[in-house]
N, C-alpha and C positions, 0 to 999 in steps of 0.2 A: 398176166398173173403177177401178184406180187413176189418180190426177188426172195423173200425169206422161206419159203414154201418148196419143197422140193417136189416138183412138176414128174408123177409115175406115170401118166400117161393123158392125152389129150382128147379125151371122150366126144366133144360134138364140136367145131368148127362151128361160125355164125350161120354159113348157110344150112349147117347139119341142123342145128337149132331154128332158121326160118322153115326149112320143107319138117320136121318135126310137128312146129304150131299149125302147120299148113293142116297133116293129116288130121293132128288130135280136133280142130275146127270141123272138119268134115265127119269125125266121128261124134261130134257133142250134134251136129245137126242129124245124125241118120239116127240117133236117140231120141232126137229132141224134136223132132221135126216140124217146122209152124205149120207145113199143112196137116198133119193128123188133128184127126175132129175131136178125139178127146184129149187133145192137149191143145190148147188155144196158146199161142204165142205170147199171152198177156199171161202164164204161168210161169215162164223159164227165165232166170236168172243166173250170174255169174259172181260168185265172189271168190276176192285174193285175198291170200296169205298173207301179211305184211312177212318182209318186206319184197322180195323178187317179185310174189306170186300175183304182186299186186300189177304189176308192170308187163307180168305173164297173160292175166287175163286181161289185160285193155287188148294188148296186140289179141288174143283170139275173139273177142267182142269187135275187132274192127274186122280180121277176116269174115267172121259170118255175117258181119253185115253186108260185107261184099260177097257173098255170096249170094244171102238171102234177102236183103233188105231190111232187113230184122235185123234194131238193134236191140242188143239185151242187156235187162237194167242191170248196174256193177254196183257190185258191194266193196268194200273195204275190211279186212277182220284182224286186231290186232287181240292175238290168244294170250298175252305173256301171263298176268294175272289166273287164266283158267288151269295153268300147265301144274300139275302135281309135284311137282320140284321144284318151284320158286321159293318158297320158305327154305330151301335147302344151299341157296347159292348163295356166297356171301358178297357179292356185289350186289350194287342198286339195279333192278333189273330195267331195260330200256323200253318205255312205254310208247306204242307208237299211236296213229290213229285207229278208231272204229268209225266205219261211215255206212251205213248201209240203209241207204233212202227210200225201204218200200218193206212193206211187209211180209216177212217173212211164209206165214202160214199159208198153207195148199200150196207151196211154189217150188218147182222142178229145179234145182241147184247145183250144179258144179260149182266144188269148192276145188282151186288153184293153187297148187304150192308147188313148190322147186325141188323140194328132195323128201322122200317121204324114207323114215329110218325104223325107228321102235313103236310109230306108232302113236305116242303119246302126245306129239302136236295134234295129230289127226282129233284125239280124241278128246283133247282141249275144244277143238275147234266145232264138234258136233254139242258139246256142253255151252259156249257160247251161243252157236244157232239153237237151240232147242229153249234158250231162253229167254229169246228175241220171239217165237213162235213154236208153228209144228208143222214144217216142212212137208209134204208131200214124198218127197226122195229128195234124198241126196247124193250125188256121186261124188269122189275123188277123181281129181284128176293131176298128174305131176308129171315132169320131165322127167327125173332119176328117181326111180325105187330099189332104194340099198339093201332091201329085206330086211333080214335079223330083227323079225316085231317082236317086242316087248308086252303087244297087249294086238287083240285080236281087230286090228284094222286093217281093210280090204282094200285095195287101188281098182278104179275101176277103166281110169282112162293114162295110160303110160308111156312115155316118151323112151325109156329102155331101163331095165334091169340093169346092177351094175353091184353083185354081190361083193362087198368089200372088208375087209380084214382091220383088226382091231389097228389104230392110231394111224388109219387113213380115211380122209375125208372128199367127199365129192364138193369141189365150187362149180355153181351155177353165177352167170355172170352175161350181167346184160346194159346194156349202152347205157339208160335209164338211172344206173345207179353206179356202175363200174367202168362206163367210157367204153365200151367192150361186148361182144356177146360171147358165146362159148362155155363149156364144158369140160373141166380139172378132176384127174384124181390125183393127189397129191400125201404126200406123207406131212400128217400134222406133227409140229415140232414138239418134242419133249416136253419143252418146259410149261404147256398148259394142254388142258386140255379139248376135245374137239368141239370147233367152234358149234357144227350142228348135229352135238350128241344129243339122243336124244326125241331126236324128230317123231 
């Protein structure tokens, strides 16, 4: 974890986080399942968050494929533009990719993210896909839900609860992008505010 951050407690360990994607994989397949008859395998899809969620769902797109055989087609979804408080931040905000190679419409969806907070990424992100098409369902699925929603978004697939208190933040933290896997609650410093308010 970075040294500036005061570390309040160590919420998942890397393996806490491997046996984690382990379960939330077996539960997107007992939902999802390629053998049920009215859901053909050619319906179900995975897309990430940028940017963790995107690293989230490759690792559980290679679990069920070791599971099932079944690989499922991965989206990429970069919300920053959809998010209700971008005209409001006075930095340039940071655009990342959108990739998502298949069509959306009738298709079975876990959308991937790392910390789900107020709400209002989540509901960027259903404004994004509803754009692209008209999805079939969609679930959410995340490691940490911090609660305190802002707007009426549901979690459907959870890595753990993690009620937290004003000017403390959850980092999610994975080899992919931080050298690192694992899970922080830490106290955000003063002088700015939280990196993932807002969520």
């Amino acid at each position: 974890m970075p040294s500036d951050d005061r570390i309040k407690a160590h919420l998942m360990t890397a393996q806490d986080l491997g046996r984690t994607l382990d379960r939330m994989a077996q539960q997107i397949i007992e939902r999802f399942t390629p053998e049920a008859a009215a859901s053909p395998p050619d319906t179900f899809a995975l897309v990430g968050m940028q940017t963790r969620g995107v690293h989230l769902a490759r690792r559980l797109q290679r679990r069920i494929e070791a599971q099932t055989g079944l690989e499922l087609p991965l989206g990429l979804l970069d919300v920053t533009m959809y998010r209700d408080d971008v005209r409001l931040r006075l930095e340039q905000p940071e655009i990342h990719t959108t990739r998502i190679p298949f069509d959306v419409t009738d298709r079975e969806i876990v959308l991937v993210d790392d910390v789900v907070f107020t709400g209002r990424t989540g509901r960027a992100a259903l404004d994004a896909l509803m754009d692209r098409g008209r999805p079939a369902t969609i679930q959410f699925l995340t490691i940490i839900d911090r609660q305190h929603r802002e707007l009426p978004i549901s979690v459907d697939i959870v890595g753990r609860e993690v009620p937290t208190l004003p000017g403390e933040e959850v980092r999610v933290r994975v080899t992919e992008v931080d050298e690192e896997d694992g899970v922080w609650l830490v106290q955000a410093p003063a002088s700015r505010p939280s990196a993932d308010d807002g969520r």
